[in-house]
Structures are given as C-alpha cells and as structure tokens.
N, C-alpha and C positions, 0 to 999 in steps of 0.2 A: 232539410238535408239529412240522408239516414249515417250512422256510425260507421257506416260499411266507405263512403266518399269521404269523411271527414279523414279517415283511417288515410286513405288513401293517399290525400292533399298532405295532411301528415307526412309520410314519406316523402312523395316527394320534397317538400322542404329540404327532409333531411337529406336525402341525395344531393341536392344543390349546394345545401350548406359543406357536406364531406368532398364536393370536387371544389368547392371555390376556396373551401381551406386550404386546401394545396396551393391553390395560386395566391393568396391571400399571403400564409407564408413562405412562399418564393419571392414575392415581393416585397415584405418585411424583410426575409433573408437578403435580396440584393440592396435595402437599403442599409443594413448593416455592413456587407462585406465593402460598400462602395465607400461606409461613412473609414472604415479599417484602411482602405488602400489609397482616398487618400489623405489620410493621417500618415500612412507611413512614406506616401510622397514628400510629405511636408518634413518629414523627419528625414527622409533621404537628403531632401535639396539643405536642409540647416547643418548637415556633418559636411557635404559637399561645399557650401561656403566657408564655415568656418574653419574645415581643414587646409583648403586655397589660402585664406587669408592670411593663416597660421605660416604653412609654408612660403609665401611671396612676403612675407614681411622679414626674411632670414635672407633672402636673395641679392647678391651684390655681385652677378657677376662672376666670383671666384667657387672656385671646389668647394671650398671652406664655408661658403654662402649653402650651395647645393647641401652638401650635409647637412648642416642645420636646417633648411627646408624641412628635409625628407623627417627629421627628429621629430620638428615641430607637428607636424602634419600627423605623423603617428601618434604622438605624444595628446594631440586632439582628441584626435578619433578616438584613445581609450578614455576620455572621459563622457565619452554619450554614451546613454543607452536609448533601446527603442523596443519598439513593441509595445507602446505606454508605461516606459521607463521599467520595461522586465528585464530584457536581455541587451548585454553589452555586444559593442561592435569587433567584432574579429576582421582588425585592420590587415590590407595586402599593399605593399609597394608599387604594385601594379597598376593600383589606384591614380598613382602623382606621375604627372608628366610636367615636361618644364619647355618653354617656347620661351623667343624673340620677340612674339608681337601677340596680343590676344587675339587677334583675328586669324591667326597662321595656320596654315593648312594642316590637314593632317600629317601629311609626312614631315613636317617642319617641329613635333612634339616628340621631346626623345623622351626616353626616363633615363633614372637615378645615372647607373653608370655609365651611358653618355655623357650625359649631362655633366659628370663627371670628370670628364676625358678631354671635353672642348666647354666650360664651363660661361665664357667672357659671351655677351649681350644677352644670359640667358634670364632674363628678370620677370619672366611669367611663369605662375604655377596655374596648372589644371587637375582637378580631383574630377574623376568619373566613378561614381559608385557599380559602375557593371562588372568593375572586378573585385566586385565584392558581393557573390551572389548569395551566400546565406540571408542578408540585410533587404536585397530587393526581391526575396519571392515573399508570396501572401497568398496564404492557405483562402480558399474562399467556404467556407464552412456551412452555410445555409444558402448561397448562390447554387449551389448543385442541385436544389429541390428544383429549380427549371432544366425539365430535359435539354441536353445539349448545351447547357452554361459552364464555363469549366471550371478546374477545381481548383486552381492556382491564377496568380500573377505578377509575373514577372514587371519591375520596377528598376528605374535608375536615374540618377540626378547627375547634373556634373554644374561646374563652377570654375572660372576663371578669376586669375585675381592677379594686380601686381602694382607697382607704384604708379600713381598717377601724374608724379611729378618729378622733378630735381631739382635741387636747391642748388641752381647756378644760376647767374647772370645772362643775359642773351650778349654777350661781349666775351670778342676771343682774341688773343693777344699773339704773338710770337714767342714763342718757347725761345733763352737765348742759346738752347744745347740741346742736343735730345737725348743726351745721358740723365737719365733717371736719377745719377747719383753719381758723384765724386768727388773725389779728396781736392782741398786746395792748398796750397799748401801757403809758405811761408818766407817772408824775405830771411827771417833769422835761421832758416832752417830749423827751428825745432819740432818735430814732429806733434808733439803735445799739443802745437796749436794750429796741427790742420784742422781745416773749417770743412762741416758736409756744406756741400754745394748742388741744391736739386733743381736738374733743368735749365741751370746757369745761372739761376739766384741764389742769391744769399740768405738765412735768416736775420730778423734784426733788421736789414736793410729798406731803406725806402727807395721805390721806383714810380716814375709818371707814366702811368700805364699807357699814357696815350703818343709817349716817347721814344719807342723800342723797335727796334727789327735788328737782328745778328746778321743779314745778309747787304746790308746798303745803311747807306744814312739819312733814308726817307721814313719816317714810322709808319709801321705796319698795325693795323688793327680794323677788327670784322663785326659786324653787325651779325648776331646769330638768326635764323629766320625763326622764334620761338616755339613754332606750330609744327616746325616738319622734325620727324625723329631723325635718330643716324639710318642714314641709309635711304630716307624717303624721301626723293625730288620736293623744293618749296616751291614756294611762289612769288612770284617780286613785290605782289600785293602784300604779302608780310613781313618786308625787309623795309620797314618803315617805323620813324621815331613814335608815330600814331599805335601802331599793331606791338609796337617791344615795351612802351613805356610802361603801360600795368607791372610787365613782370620786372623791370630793371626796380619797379617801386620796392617787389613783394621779395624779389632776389630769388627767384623759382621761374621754371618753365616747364609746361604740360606734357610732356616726356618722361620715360621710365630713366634713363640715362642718356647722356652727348657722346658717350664709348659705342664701340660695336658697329661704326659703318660712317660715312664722309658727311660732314653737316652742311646743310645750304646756309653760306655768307653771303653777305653786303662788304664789300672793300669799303674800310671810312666807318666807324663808331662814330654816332650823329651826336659828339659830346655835347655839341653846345647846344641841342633841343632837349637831350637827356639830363645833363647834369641837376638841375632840379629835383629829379625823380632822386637819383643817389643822396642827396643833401637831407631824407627827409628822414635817412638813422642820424643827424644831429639835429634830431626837433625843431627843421625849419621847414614849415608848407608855407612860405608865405606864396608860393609860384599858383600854389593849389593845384600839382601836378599829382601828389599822393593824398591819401588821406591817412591817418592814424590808424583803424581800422584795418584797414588791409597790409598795411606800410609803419609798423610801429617804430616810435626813434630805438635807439640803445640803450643799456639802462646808463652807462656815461658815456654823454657828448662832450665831453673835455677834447677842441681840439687842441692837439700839440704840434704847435707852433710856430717856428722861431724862438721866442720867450717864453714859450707856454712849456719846451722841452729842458722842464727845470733841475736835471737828476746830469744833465750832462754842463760839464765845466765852461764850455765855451758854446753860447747860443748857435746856431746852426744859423745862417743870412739866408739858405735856400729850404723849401719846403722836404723837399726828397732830395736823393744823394743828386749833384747836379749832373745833366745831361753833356754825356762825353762823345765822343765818334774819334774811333782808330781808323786813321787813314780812308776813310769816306767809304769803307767798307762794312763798318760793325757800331751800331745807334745803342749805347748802353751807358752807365755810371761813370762816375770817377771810383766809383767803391768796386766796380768787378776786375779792371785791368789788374795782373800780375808782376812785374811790380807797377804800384800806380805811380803816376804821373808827378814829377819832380815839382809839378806847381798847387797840387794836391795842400789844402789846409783843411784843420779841423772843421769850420765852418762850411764847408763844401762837401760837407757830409751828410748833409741836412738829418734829420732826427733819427735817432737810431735806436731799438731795442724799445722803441713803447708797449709794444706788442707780447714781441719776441725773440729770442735771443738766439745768439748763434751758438750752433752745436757743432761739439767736435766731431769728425769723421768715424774716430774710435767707437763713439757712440751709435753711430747708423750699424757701422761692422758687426758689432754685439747683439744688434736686434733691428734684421733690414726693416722688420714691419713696427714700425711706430708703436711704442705701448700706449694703450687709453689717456693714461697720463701724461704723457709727451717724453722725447727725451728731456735729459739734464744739460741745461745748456752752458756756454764758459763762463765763468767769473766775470766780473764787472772788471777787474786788474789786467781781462786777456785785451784789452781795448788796444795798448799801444804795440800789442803783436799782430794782432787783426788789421789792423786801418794804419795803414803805413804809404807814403809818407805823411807827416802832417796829424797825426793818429789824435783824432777825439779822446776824452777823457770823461768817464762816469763820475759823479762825484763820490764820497763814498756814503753818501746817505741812498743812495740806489736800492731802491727795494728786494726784498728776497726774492720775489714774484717778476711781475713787471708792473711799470707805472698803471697803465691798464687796469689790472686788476683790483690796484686799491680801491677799497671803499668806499674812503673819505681822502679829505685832504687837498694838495694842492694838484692835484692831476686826477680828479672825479667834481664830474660835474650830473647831476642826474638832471633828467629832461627840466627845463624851466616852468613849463607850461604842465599846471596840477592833473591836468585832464588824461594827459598823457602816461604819467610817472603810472609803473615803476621803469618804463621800459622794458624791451630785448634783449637778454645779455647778448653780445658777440654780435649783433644784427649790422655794425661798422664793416665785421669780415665780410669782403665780397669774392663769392668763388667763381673764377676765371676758367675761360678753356683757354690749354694751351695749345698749340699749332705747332707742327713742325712747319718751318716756314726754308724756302720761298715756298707762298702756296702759286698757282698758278693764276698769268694776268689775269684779267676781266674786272668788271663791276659786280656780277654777281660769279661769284666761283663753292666750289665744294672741299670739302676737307677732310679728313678728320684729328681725332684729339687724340692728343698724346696722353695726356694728365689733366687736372685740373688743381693751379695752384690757388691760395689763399692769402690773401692780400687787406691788410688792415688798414682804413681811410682813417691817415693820422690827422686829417684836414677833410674839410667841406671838401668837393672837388668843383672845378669853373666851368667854364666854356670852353676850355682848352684842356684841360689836366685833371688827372685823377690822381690824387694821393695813396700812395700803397707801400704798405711796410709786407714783405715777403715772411710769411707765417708759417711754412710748410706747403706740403702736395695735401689735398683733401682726401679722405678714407672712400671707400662706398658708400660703407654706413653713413657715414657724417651726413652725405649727399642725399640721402635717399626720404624723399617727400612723403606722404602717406600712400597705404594700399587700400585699394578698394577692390570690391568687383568690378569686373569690366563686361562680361557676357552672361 
C-alpha cells in the first residue's frame, strides 16, 4: 500500500469521525436534557403533592378552612427549590383549586375566592403547576445539536389531595331541635343559670341514644350506608351490621365529611348485632367483633354507673336520664322538659357531668365558636338550679375537671389487659349525625345532617341502648381523618 492510499483511508476516517461526532453528541446531548426534564418532572409532581397535602389538611368546609388552605399551600411551595436545588419556586394562586369530590369535573374546581363565597363540602384541594410556568419550562441545551429538536419544554404536574375519612360513627340519631343553640332557661328565673342548649341537648346530660325522636314516641335511629359520601346514592348491600361493623369498631368512615348533600340510611341502628363492636373502648373483645389493633380501648374504661357515679350525692337507679314521652308526641328525658315533671327525683337523673359539664348560655354569646379549650362550664353548686324538680346533688369533693379526666383514683380505671394499656384517650366519645327529623318513611331513606353531636359512653352499651352523656356539637377539625392523595 503506497503513502498516497494510506493518506487517503486516513481522511477518510476522519471525515466519519467529524459527522458521527455530531450525532454522537446529539445523542449524549438528548441523554442529558431527558436525564434534566425528568428530574424536574419529578420536582414538579413532589411541590404539587406536597403543596395539595399542605392545603387539604387546613380544609373543613368553612372560609376560615379555605384561607388557611391557600396559606398553607403557599407557605410550601416557598420552601422548595428546583433546578437541583438552585432556584426557588415563584408560587401563583392560580395554582390551588378547591372541589367537592376528587374525581370532579372540571367545572366543579373553583379557586380561592369562590371557594370563599360558598365554602361548606369544599374538602379537596388540587395544585396544577401549569400556572406556574417559570418552574415547568426546561431549556434543552445540547438537544438542539439534532436538527429540528426543540429548544425548550414545557412541563406540569398536578395533585389532588383531601381527607380520606371522618371520624364519625355510621349511626344517625334524631336531632331534638334544630336550633343550633339556645338559651334555657330557668324555673327560678335567674338568668345566671340559663343553660346553652345545642340541638335540644343538654351538656352533662346522659341520653339512650337508641331512645329519641322529638316528632312521636317510637325511637327514631339510622344505619349510616358507610361507603356512600353526602350526596351519592348507596347501596342496600352496605346498610348491613356485616358492611358498618369494621367502622362503628374504629369510630370512622371512608368519607371526606356526612355535611354537604343527604346520606343514604337504613331506618333501625342494628343495636343488638353492633353493640359488641362499641364495647371494645372499655377493653372488652370477648364478642371478637373488634380487635385492639384497629379498635383501641380508652385510656379509662371506668364505667360510671349507678354506684360507680361517686361525685354525685344520691346514686342515679337509671343508667342515663330516664326515658320520658310528652304526650305521645315528643320521645326524650325527664332532664329536657321545662319545668320537669312533678315525679322527677334525683335518681332519675341517671349520671350526670362525668364528661361534661353544663355551660351557661352567656358563655356561647361571648364566643358562638367554641374555644380549643372548651367553654367554662357551671359550678357543681348550679345543680339544684339546673335539675329541677327533685335536683341531684354533686358532692362537694367533685373535681375541678370532670371525673373523666382524673388520672387516678376512684373514677379511672386504665385498660385491665397489659397488652392493651395505655389506651385512646377520648376513644368512649362517640360522634353521632344528627338528623333533622321526621326524615321521610321507608326502610332505606336519604337525609342530610344537620350537625354532628358528641356523646360520652358513661357505660358499656347492650342490645338495646347506648349510653351517652351529651359532650357538645363536634368541630370540623375534630372530625377530620387523615389526607392523602387521592389522584
């Protein structure tokens, strides 16, 4: 071979080598701009969840939920950065929309100042980063060495998020009023010792939940269908003691909230299949309906009583205030009628104030929305003003608190069984829907809830009755199960 072909062979090489470089790094280049976009996917979708999560865990429904959304959500997004942690995120409002259902249509996602306007079932947040377009373009810097590759790309993530649950009972009761709130007043007339009265309960008061309806003297109470939200048709297949008992164990159901649209009931709470399942906040599985695990006892099973309601002078002979009917129209206490009943005695009181205590009306006036810490409720002294005739007596070793709370002592009992302790605190409270009632005939009918009250099981409950000391109406917040993503 002479110098003159080897020269040649030479060249060419190098000609190959100079067009295949090109393609060689166009190809390096598009493995780098693809490794950059998506990296900044992956950074798009982590501020689009965590900003969703951030905002739907502030969500309850009111304005005051909404704003704090929108804070939180913002308040997120300024702490990421991207670009491999170069550049911070220049958050837009525009971002968060707030929906009914994660599935909801698009026209069904309003923002902030909707959302605002008409606040109540709005319990999902959605974060879309496409209004936030500085974060989703991506330079493409060596993809451009292939003719006709372009030189950007546009990127966006979004995320749904909102409670997965409520922390209610699948059992709805009869609301005895559907006044929110009002004054009661007093045989002595002194205004000092009007009592708030929420829904036509008392605090303090025990009632048989399975006892009630203000409209007739048959008890009224529903089987909630735990599977369908407000507003969405059930199924009869889940108005059964089989399909409710998990959640009456855990005291939750799979729902964002029971507000915002009519629930599918069952007429008839299947006490005597369920009651098991409630019994197992005072550390008793012996049914094997719950297990610990899912269904923790309280951290005190102390029930109170009869004898067991040691703070009040005269033993109670009835579990809850005993069951009374006006005129075979109205199914409620000897403790709600004004004035009560001239055969009224203390004993027929059944336990009162283990829980909690009755609050003066003055005090709701002051501050309609409940402070975190509760109102201040009456004096253990306001007893023979309150419960009249026949009025119980606290003794005066009555706790500052209520018997409930003590630690120790003669009214704490913490779970017997070691495996179990330390317990749930408050896991006794069971939150009820309330109904404005008559709801309408049938076996299975629809509703919706007015409120949802809180109700303390001063007692195991049977096959017939549930024990409940009237605690207050439940917050949002209180109610509100964890967030998750949902889409």
């Amino acid at each position: 071979m002479n110098g003159t072909s080897l020269f040649r062979q030479h060249g060419a090489v190098a000609i190959l080598f100079c067009l295949s470089l090109g393609f060689m790094l166009g190809v390096i280049g598009l493995a780098l701009d693809l490794a950059a976009v998506y990296h900044r996917k992956a950074e798009l979708q982590a501020l689009a969840d965590a900003a969703a999560l951030a905002a739907a865990g502030s969500l309850t429904g009111t304005a005051d939920g909404v704003t704090a959304a929108a804070t939180q959500a913002a308040d997120t997004a300024a702490k990421f950065r991207y670009q491999f942690d170069q550049l911070q995120v220049s958050w837009s409002g525009a971002a968060l929309k707030f929906g009914r259902a994660p599935g909801a249509p698009e026209s069904d996602w309003v923002d902030a100042a909707a959302a605002l306007a008409a606040p109540a079932g709005l319990l999902y947040a959605r974060v879309d980063t496409a209004a936030l377009p500085d974060i989703g373009t991506v330079e493409t810097n060596l993809m451009r060495l292939i003719p006709g590759a372009p030189t950007r790309t546009a990127l966006n993530a979004r995320a749904v998020a909102g409670r997965a649950s409520t922390n209610v009972l699948p059992l709805a009761i009869c609301a005895l009023s559907t006044a929110p709130a009002s004054s009661r007043a007093n045989v002595a007339g002194n205004a000092a010792f009007n009592e708030l009265v929420e829904y036509g309960f008392r605090r303090g008061v025990g009632y048989d939940l399975m006892q009630l309806n203000p409209n007739g003297a048959t008890a009224e109470h529903f089987l909630i269908d735990p599977m369908a939200p407000p507003g969405v048709p059930g199924s009869a297949g889940n108005l059964t003691a089989a399909v409710a008992g998990p959640f009456v164990c855990a005291g939750n159901m799979p729902m964002a909230s029971v507000m915002g649209g009519a629930l599918t009931l069952k007429r008839g709470f299947p006490i005597a299949e369920l009651f098991n399942h409630l019994n197992s906040r005072f550390d008793d599985y012996a049914a094997h309906a719950c297990t610990p695990t899912g269904a923790p006892p309280d951290a005190n099973v102390k029930p109170y009583a009869l004898a067991n309601a040691g703070w009040m002078t005269t033993a109670p002979t009835v579990l809850t205030a005993e069951s009374w009917t006006s005129g075979g129209i109205k199914r409620w206490t000897r403790a709600d009628p004004l004035p009560g009943d001239a055969s009224n005695t203390a004993p027929l009181y059944g336990t009162l104030w283990s829980y909690a205590r009755a609050v003066p009306y003055a005090a709701y006036v002051a501050a309609p929305a409940e402070p975190a810490a509760g109102y201040t409720g009456f004096a253990p002294s306001a007893w023979a003003s309150l419960y009249t005739p026949g009025p119980p007596q606290a003794k005066g070793t009555y706790p500052g608190s209520t018997p409930y709370q003590l630690a120790g002592g003669a009214t704490f009992l913490a779970p017997p069984d070691a495996s179990h302790k330390p317990g749930v605190r408050n896991r006794r409270v069971l939150n009820v829907a309330l109904l404005s009632c008559p709801v309408a005939p049938g076996a299975v009918v629809s509703a919706p809830v007015l409120a949802v009250g809180k109700f303390f099981m001063t007692a195991g409950a049977d096959a017939g009755s549930i024990s409940g000391e009237f605690a207050g109406v439940a917050s949002p917040a209180a109610l509100a199960g964890a967030v998750e993503l949902q889409r």
